[in-house]
KEMI-859243 format. One record per residue: residue number from 0; residue in one letter; x, y, z of N, C-alpha, C, O in turn. Coordinates in steps of 0.1 Angstrom, whole numbers. Layout:
% residues N
<pt NUM, a, <X, Y, Z>, <X, Y, Z>, <X, Y, Z>, <X, Y, Z>>;
...
% end
This chain:
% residues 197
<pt 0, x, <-136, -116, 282>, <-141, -110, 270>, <-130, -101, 264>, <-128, -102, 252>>;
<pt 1, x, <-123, -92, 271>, <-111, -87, 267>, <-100, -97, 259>, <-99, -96, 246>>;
<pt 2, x, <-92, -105, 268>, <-90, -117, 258>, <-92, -122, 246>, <-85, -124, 236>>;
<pt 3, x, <-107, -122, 249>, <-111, -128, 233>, <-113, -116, 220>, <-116, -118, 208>>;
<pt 4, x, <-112, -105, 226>, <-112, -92, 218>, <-99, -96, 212>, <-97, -99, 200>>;
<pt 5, x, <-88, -96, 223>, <-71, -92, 221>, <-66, -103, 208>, <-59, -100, 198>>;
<pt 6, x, <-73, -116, 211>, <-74, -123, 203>, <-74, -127, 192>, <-68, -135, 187>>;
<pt 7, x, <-88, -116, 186>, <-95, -116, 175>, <-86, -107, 166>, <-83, -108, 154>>;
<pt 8, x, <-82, -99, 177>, <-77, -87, 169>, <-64, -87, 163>, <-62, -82, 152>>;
<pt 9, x, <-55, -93, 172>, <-38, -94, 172>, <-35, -108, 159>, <-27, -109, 150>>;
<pt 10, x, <-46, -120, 162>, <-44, -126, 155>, <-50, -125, 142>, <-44, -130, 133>>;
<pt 11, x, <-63, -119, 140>, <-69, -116, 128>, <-61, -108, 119>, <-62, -109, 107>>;
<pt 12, x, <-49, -95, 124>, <-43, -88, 118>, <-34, -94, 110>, <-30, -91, 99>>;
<pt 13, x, <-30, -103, 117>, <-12, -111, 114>, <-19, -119, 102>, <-11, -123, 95>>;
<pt 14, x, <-27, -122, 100>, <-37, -134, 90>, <-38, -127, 83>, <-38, -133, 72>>;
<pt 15, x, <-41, -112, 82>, <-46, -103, 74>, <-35, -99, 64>, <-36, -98, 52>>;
<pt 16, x, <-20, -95, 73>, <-16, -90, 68>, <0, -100, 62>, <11, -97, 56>>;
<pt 17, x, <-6, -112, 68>, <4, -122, 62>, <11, -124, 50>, <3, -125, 41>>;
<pt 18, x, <26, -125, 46>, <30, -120, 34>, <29, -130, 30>, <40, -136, 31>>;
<pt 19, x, <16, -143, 21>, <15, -148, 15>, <6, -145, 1>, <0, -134, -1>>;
<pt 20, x, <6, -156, -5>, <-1, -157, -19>, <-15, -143, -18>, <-17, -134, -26>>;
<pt 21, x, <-21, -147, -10>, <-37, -133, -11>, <-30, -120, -5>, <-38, -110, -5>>;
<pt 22, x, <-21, -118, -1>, <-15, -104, 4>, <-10, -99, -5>, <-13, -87, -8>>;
<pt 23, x, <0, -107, -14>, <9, -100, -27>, <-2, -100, -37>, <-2, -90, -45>>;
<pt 24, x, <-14, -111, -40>, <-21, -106, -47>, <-32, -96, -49>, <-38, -93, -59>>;
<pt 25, x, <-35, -92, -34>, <-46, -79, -36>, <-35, -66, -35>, <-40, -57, -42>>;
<pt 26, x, <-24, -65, -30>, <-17, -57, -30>, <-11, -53, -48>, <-12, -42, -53>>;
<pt 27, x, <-7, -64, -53>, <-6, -63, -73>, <-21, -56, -76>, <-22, -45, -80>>;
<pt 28, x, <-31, -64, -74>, <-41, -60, -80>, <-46, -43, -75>, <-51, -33, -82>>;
<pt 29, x, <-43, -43, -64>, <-51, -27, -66>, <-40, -22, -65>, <-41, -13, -57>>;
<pt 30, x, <-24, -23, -70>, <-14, -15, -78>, <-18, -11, -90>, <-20, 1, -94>>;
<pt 31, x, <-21, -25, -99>, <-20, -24, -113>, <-35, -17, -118>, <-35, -7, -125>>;
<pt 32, x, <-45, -24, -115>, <-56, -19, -118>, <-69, -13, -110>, <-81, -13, -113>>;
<pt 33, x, <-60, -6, -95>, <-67, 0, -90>, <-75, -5, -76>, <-78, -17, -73>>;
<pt 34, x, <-77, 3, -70>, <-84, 0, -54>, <-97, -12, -58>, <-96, -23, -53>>;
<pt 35, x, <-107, -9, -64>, <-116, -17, -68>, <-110, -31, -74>, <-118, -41, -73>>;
<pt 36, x, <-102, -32, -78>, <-97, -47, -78>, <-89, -52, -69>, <-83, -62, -72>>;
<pt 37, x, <-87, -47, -56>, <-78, -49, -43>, <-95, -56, -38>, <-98, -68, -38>>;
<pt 38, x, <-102, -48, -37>, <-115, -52, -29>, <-122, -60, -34>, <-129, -66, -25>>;
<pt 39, x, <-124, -63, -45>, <-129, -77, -56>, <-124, -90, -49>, <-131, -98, -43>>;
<pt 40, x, <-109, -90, -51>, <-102, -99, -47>, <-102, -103, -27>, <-100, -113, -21>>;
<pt 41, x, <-105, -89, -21>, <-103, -95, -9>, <-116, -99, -5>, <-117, -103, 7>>;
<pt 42, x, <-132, -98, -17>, <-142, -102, -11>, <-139, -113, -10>, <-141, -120, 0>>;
<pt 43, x, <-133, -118, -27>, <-136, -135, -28>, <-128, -142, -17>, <-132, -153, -13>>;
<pt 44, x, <-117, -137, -11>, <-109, -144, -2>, <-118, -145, 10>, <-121, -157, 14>>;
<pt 45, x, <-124, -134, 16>, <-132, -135, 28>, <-143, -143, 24>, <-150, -147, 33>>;
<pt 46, x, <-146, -145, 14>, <-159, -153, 11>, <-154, -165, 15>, <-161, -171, 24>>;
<pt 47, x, <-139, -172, 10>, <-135, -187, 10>, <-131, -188, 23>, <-133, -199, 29>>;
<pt 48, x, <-125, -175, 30>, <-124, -176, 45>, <-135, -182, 53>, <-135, -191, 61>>;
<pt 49, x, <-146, -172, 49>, <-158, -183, 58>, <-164, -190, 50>, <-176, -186, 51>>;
<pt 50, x, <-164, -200, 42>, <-165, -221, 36>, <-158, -223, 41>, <-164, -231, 49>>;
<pt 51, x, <-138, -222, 48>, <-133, -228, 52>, <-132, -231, 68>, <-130, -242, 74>>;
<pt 52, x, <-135, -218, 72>, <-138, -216, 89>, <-153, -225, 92>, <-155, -234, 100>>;
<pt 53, x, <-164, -221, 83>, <-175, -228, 87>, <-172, -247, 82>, <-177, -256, 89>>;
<pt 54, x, <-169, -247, 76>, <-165, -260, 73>, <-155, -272, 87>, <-156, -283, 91>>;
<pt 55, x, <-145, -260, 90>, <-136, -264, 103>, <-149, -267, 116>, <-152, -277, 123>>;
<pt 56, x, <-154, -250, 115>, <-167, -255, 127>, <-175, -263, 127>, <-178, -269, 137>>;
<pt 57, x, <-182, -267, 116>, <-190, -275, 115>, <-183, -292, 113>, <-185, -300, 122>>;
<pt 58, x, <-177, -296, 105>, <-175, -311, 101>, <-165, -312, 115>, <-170, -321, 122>>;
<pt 59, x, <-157, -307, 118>, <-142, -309, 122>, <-145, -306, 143>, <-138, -308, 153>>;
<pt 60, x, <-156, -300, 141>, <-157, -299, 161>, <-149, -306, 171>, <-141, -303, 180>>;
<pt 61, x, <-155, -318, 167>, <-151, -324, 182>, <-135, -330, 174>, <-129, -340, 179>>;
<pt 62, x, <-131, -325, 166>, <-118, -336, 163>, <-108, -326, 158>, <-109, -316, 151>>;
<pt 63, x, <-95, -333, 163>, <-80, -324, 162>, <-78, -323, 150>, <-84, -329, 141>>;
<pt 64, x, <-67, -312, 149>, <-67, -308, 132>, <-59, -322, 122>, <-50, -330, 124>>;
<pt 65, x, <-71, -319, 112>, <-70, -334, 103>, <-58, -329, 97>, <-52, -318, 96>>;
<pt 66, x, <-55, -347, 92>, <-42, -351, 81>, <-46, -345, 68>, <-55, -352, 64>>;
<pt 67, x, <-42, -334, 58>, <-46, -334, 43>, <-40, -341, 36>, <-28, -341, 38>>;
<pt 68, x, <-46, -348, 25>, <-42, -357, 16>, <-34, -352, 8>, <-35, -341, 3>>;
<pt 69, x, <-23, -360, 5>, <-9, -359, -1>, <-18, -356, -21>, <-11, -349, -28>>;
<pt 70, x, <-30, -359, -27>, <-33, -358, -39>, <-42, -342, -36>, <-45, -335, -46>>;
<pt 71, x, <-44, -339, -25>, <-51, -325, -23>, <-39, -312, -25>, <-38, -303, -33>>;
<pt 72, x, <-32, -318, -14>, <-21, -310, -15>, <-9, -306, -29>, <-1, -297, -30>>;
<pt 73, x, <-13, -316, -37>, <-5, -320, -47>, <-17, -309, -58>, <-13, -300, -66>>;
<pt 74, x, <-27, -310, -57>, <-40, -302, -66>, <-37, -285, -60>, <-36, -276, -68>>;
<pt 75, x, <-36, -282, -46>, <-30, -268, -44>, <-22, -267, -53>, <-23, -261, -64>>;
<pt 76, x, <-13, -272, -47>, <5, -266, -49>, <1, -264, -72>, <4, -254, -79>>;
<pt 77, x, <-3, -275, -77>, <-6, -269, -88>, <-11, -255, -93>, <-7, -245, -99>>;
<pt 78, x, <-22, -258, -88>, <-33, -242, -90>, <-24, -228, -88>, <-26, -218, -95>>;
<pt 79, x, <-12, -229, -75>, <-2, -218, -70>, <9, -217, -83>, <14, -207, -89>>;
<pt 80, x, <12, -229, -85>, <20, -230, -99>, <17, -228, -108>, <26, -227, -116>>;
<pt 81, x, <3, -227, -114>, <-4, -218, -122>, <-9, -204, -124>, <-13, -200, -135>>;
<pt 82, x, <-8, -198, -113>, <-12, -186, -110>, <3, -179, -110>, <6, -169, -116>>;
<pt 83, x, <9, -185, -102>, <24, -179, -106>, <29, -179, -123>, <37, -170, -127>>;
<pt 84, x, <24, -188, -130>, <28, -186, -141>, <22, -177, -152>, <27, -172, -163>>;
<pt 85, x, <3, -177, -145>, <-2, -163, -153>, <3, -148, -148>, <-5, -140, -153>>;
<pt 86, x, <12, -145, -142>, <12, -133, -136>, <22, -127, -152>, <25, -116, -155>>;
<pt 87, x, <25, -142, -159>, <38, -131, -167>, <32, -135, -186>, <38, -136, -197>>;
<pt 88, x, <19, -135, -183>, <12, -136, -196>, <10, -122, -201>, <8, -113, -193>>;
<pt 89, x, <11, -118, -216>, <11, -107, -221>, <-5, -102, -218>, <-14, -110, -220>>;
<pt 90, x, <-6, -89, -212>, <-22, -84, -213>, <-24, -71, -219>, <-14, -63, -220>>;
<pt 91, x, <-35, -68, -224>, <-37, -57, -236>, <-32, -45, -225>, <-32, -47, -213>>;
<pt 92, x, <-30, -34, -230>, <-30, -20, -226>, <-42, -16, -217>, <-42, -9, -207>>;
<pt 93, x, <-54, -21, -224>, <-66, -11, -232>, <-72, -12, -212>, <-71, -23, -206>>;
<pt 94, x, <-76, -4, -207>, <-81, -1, -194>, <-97, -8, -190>, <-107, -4, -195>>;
<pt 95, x, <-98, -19, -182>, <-105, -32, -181>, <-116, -20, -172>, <-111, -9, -168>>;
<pt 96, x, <-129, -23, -170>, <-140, -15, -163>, <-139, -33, -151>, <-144, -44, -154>>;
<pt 97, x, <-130, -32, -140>, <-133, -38, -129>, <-143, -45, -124>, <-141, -57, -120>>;
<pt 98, x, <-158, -37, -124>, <-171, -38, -124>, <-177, -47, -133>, <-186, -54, -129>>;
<pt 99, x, <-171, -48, -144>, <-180, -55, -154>, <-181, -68, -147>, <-175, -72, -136>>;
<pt 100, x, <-192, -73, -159>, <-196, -90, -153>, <-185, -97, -150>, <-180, -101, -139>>;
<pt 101, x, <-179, -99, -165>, <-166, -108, -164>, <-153, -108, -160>, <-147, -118, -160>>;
<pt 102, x, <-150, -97, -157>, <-136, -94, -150>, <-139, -90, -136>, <-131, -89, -127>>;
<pt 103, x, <-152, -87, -134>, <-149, -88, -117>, <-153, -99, -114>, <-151, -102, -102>>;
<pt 104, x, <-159, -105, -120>, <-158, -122, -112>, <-147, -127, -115>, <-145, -136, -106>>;
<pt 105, x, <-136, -127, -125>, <-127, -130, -127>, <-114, -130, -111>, <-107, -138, -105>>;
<pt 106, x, <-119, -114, -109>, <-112, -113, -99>, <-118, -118, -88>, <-112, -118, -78>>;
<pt 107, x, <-129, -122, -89>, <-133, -124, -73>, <-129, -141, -70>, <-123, -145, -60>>;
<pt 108, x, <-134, -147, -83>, <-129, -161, -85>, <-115, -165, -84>, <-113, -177, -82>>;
<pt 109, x, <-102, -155, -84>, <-91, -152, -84>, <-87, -154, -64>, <-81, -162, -56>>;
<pt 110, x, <-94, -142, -63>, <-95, -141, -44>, <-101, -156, -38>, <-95, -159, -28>>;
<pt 111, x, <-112, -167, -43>, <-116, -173, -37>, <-103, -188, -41>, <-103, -198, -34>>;
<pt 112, x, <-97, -188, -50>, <-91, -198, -59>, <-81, -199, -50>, <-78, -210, -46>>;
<pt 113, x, <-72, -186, -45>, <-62, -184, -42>, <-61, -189, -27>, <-50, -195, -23>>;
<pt 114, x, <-71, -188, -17>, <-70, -189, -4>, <-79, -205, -4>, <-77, -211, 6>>;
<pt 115, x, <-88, -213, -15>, <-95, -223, -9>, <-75, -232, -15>, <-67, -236, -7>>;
<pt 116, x, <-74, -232, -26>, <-63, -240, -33>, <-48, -242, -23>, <-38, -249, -27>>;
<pt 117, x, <-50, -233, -8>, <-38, -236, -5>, <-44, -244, 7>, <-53, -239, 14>>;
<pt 118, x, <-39, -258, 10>, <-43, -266, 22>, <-37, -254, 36>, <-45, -252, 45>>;
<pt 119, x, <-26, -250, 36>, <-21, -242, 48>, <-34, -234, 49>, <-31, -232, 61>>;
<pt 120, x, <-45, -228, 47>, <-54, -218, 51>, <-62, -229, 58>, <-69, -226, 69>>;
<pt 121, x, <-61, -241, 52>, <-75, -253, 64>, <-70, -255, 70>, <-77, -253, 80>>;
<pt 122, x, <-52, -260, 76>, <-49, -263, 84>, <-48, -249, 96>, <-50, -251, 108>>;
<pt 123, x, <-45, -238, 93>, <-43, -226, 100>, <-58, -227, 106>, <-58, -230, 118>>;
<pt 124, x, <-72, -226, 99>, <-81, -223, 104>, <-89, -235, 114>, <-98, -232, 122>>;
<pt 125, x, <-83, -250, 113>, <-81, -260, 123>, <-75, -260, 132>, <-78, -266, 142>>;
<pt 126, x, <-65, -252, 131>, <-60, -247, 142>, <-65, -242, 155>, <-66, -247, 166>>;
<pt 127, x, <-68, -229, 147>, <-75, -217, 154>, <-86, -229, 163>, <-85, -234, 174>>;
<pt 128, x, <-96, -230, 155>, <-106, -242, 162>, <-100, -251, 167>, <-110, -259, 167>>;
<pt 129, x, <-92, -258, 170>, <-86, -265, 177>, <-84, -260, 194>, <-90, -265, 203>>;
<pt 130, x, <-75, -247, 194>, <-67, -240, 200>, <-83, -230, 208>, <-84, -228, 220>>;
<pt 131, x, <-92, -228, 200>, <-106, -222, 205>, <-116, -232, 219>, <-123, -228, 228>>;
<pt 132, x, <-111, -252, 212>, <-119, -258, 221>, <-110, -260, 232>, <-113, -266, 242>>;
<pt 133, x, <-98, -254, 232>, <-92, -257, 248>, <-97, -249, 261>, <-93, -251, 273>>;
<pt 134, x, <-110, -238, 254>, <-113, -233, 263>, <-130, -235, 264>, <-137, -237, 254>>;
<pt 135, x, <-134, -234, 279>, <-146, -238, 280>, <-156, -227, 275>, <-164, -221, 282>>;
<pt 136, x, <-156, -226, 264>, <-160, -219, 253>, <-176, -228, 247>, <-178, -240, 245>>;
<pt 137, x, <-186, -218, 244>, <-200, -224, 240>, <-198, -226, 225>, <-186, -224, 221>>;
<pt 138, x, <-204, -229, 221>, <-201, -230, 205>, <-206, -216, 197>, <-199, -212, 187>>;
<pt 139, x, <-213, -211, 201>, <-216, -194, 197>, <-207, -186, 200>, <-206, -177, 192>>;
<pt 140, x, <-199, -186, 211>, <-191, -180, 211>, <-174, -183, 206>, <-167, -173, 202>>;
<pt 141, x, <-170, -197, 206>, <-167, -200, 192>, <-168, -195, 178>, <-158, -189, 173>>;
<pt 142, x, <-179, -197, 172>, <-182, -193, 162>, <-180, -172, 161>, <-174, -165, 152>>;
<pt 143, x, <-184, -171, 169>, <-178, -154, 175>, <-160, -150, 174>, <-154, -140, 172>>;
<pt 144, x, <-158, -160, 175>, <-144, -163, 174>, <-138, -157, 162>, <-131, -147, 160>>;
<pt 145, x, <-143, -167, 156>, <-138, -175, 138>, <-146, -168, 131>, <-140, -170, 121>>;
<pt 146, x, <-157, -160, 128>, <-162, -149, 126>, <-157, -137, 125>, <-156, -131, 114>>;
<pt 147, x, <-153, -132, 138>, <-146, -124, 140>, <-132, -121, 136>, <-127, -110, 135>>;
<pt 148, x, <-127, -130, 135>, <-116, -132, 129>, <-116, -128, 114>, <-109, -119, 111>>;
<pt 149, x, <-125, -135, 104>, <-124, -130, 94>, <-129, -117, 89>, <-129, -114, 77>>;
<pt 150, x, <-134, -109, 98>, <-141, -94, 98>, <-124, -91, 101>, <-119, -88, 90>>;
<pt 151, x, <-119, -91, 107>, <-103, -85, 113>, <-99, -87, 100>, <-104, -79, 91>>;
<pt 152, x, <-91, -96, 97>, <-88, -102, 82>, <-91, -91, 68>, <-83, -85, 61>>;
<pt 153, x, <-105, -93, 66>, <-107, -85, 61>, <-109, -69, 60>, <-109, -63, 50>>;
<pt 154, x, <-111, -63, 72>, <-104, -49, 76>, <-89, -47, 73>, <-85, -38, 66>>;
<pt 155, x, <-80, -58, 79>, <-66, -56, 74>, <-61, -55, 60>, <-53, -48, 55>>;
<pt 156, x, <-70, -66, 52>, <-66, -66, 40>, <-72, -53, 29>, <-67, -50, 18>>;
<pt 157, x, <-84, -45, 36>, <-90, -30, 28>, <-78, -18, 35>, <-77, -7, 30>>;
<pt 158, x, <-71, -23, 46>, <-64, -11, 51>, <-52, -14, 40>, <-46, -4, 36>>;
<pt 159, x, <-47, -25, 36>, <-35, -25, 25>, <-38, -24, 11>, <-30, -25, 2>>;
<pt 160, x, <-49, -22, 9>, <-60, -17, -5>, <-57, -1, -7>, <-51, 5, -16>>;
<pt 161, x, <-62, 3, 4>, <-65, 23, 9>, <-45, 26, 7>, <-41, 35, 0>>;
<pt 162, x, <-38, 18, 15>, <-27, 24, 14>, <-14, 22, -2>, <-4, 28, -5>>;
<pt 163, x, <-22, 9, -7>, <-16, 7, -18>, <-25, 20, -30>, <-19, 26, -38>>;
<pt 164, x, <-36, 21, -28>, <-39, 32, -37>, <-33, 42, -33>, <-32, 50, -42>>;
<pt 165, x, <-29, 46, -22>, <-24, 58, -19>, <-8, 61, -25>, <-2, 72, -27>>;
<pt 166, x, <-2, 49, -27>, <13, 49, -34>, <15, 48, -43>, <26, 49, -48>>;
<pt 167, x, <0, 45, -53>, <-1, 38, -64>, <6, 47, -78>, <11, 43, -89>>;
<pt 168, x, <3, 64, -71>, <8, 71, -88>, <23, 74, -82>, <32, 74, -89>>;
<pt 169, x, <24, 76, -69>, <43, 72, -74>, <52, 61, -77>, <64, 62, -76>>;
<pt 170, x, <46, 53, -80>, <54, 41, -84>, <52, 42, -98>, <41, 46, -102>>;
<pt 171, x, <63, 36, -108>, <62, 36, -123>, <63, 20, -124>, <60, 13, -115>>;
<pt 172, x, <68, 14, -138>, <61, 2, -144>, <76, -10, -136>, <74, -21, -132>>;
<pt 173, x, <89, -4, -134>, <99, -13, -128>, <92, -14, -116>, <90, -26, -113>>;
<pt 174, x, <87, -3, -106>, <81, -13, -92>, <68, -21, -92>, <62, -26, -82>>;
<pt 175, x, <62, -21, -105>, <50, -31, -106>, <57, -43, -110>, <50, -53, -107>>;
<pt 176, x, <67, -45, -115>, <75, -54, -121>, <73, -60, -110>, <64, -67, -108>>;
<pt 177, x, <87, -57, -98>, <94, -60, -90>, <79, -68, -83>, <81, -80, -80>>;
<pt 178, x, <67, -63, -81>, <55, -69, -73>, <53, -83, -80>, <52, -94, -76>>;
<pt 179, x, <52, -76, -95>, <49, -93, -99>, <62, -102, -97>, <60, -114, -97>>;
<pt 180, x, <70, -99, -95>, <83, -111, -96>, <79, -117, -78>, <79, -128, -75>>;
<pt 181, x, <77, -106, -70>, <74, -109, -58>, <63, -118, -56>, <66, -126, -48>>;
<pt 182, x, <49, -121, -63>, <40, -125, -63>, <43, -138, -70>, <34, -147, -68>>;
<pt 183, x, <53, -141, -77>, <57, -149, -85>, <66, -160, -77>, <65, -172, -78>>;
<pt 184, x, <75, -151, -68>, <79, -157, -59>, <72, -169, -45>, <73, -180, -40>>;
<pt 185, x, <65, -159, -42>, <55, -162, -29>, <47, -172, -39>, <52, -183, -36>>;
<pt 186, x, <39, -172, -47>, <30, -183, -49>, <38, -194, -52>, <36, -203, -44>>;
<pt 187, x, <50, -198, -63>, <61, -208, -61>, <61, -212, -45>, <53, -220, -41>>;
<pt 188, x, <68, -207, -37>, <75, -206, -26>, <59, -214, -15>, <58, -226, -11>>;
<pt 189, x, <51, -206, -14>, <36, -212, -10>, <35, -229, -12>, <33, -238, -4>>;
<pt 190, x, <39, -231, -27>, <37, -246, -38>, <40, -254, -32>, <34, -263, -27>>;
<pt 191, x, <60, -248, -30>, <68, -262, -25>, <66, -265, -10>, <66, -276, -5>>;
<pt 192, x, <65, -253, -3>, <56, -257, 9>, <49, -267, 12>, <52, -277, 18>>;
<pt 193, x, <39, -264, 5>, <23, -276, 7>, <27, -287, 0>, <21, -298, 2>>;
<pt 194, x, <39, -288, -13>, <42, -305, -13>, <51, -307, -1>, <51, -317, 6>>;
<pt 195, x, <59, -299, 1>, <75, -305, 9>, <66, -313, 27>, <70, -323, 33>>;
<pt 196, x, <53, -302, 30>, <51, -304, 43>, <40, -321, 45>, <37, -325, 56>>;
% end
């Protein structure tokens, strides 16, 4: 039981705190417009976390981590090269209410876009279930697993929410820059990944 704590924990963190596409983007988002859009975005991600984990446990059980299709992978890597290219669209001044209907689904649809669009999140999470049936493990506890995991995940990702609001008024508009160029980077960089692999 320890084990599967150490598990949950060490590896849920590193997933959490992974410097890819949903890390730079909840980290921009509750820079630019605040903790409440760090948390928008890391629902929608934990939301696609578990479609993708339940999807792995359920269809994929008894079978090793599948081949993804060279036209799936090709539909990610777009959507990443899209998102990289809205980060440098002109936006109004005027201070957005987070909350509202349309922009926080905006962001939440952003959080779920970002983590279903990249094939590396299904294959990571086939993994995990993969690497879970090598042990004589029940399927509830399994599922306890990959569960758990995404509760970790998302603790990690509200602890870089809390600490990005905490840095947020000493930084001026060159280190929000430097994040989007960084996020700009990583989602490119994510793209050529999922075609090159």
């Amino acid at each position: 039981m320890v084990e599967s704590i150490l598990f949950i924990l060490i590896t849920g963190f590193f997933m959490g705190f992974g410097f890819g596409p949903v890390f730079f983007s909840i980290l921009q988002g509750s820079l630019e417009k605040g903790w409440k859009s760090g948390v928008i975005i890391a629902l929608g991600t934990g939301l696609a976390e578990v479609i993708i984990a339940t999807i792995v446990f359920r269809v994929f059980y008894n079978q090793a981590v599948p081949e993804i299709s060279y036209p799936f992978k090709v539909a990610g890597a777009v959507c990443l090269f899209i998102m990289a290219a809205l980060q440098w669209r002109k936006k109004e001044e005027k201070q957005e209410n987070v909350l509202s209907g349309f922009t926080g689904a905006k962001l939440f649809g952003k959080g779920i876009l970002l983590t279903i669009s990249n094939p590396l999140n299904f294959l990571i999470w086939s993994g995990i279930n993969f690497h879970l049936k090598t042990y004589p493990f029940s399927k509830m506890v399994e599922a306890f697993h990959l569960y758990g995991l995404i509760l970790v995940i998302l603790l990690s990702q509200m602890t870089v929410i809390f600490f990005s609001h905490k840095i947020k008024d000493s930084l001026d508009e060159k280190y929000l820059k430097v994040f989007k160029w960084i996020l700009t980077v990583v989602l490119v960089l994510a793209a050529v990944k999922i075609l090159l692999d």
